[in-house]
VOPAGU-2260 file (C-alpha; in pm, 1 decimal, decimal comma):
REM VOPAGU-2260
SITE   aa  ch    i         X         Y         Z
SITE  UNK   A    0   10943,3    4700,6    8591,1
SITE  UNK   A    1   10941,5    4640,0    8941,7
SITE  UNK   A    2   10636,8    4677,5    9201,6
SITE  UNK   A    3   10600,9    5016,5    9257,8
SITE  UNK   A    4   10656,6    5102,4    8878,1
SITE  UNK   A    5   10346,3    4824,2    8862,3
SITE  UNK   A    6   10161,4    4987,0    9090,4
SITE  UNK   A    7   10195,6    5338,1    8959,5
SITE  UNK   A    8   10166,4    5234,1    8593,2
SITE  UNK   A    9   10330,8    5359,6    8337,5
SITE  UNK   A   10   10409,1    5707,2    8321,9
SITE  UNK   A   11   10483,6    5944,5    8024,7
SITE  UNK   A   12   10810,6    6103,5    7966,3
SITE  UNK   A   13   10913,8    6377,3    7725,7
SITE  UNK   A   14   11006,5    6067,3    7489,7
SITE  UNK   A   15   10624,5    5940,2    7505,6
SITE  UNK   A   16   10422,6    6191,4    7645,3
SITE  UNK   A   17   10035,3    6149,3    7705,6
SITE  UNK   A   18    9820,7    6259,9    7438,6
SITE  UNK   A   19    9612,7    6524,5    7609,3
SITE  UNK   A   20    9967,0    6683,1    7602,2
SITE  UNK   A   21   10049,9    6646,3    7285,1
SITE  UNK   A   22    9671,9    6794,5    7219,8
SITE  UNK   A   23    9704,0    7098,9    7467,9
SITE  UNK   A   24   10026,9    7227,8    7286,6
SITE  UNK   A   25    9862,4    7207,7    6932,9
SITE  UNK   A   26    9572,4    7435,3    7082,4
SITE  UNK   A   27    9278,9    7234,2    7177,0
SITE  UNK   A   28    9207,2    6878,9    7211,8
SITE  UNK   A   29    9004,7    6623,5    7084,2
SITE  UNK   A   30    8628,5    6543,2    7235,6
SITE  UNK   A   31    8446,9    6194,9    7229,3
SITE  UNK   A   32    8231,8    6282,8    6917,8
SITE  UNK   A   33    8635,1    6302,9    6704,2
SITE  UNK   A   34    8602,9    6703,2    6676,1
SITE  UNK   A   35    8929,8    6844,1    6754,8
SITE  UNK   A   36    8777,6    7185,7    6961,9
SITE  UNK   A   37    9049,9    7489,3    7005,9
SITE  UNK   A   38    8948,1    7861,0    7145,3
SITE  UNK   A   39    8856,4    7966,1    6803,4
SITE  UNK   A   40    8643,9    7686,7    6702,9
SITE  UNK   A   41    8487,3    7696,1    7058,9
SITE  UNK   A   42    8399,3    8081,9    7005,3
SITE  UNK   A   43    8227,2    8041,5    6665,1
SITE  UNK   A   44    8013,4    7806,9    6883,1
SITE  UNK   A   45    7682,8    8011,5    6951,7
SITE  UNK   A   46    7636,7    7839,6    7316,8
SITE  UNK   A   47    7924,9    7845,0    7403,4
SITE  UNK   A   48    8032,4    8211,1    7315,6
SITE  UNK   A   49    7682,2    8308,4    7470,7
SITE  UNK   A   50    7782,9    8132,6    7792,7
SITE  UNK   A   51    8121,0    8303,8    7824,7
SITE  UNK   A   52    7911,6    8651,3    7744,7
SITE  UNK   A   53    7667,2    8531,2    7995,9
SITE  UNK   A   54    7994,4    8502,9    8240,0
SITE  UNK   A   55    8166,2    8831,5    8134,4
SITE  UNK   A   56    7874,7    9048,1    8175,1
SITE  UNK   A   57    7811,2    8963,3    8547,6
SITE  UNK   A   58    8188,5    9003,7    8617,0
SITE  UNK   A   59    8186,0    9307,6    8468,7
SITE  UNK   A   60    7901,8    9362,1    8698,2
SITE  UNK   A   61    8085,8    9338,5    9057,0
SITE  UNK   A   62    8224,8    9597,9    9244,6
SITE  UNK   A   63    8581,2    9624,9    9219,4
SITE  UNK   A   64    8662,1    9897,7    9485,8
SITE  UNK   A   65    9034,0   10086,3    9487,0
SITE  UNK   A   66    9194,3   10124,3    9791,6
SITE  UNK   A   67    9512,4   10329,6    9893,7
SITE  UNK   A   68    9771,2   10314,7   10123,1
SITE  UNK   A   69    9835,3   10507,5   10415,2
SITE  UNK   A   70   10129,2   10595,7   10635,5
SITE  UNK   A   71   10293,5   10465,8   10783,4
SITE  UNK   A   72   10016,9   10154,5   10821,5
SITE  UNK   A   73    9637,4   10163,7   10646,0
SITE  UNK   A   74    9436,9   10196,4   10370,5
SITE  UNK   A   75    9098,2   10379,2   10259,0
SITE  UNK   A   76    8920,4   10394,5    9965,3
SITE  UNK   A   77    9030,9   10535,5    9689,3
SITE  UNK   A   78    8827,5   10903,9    9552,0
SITE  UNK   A   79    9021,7   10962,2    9260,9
């Protein structure tokens, strides 16, 4: 390895790719504590599928206001 390749490190490769990789194409990946934690185990969570309700609810919230286009430049709200 010369000294750039030592100064960047190593770097992964579809031959050895990193593990977070690996982890993110079988679904979910693995924490400190060993659990392996995916979108379904994640939502049978109670905090955590309270937080993303939490989240949700107040983006449901927001105004999301329609506009349409006028000719030949413009826009205005949208009535209908």
């Amino acid at each position: 390895m010369g000294r750039l390749g030592e100064a960047v490190g190593e770097r992964s490769n579809l031959a050895t790719p990193e593990q977070w990789l690996v982890d993110w194409f079988k679904g979910g990946t693995e924490t400190p504590s060993g659990i392996n934690v995916t979108e379904d185990t994640a939502l049978h969570y109670g905090p955590f599928f309270a937080g993303v309700r939490i989240i949700s609810e107040d983006l449901g919230s927001l105004p999301f206001p329609l506009y349409e286009s006028l000719d030949p430049r413009g826009k205005r709200r949208a009535t209908d």
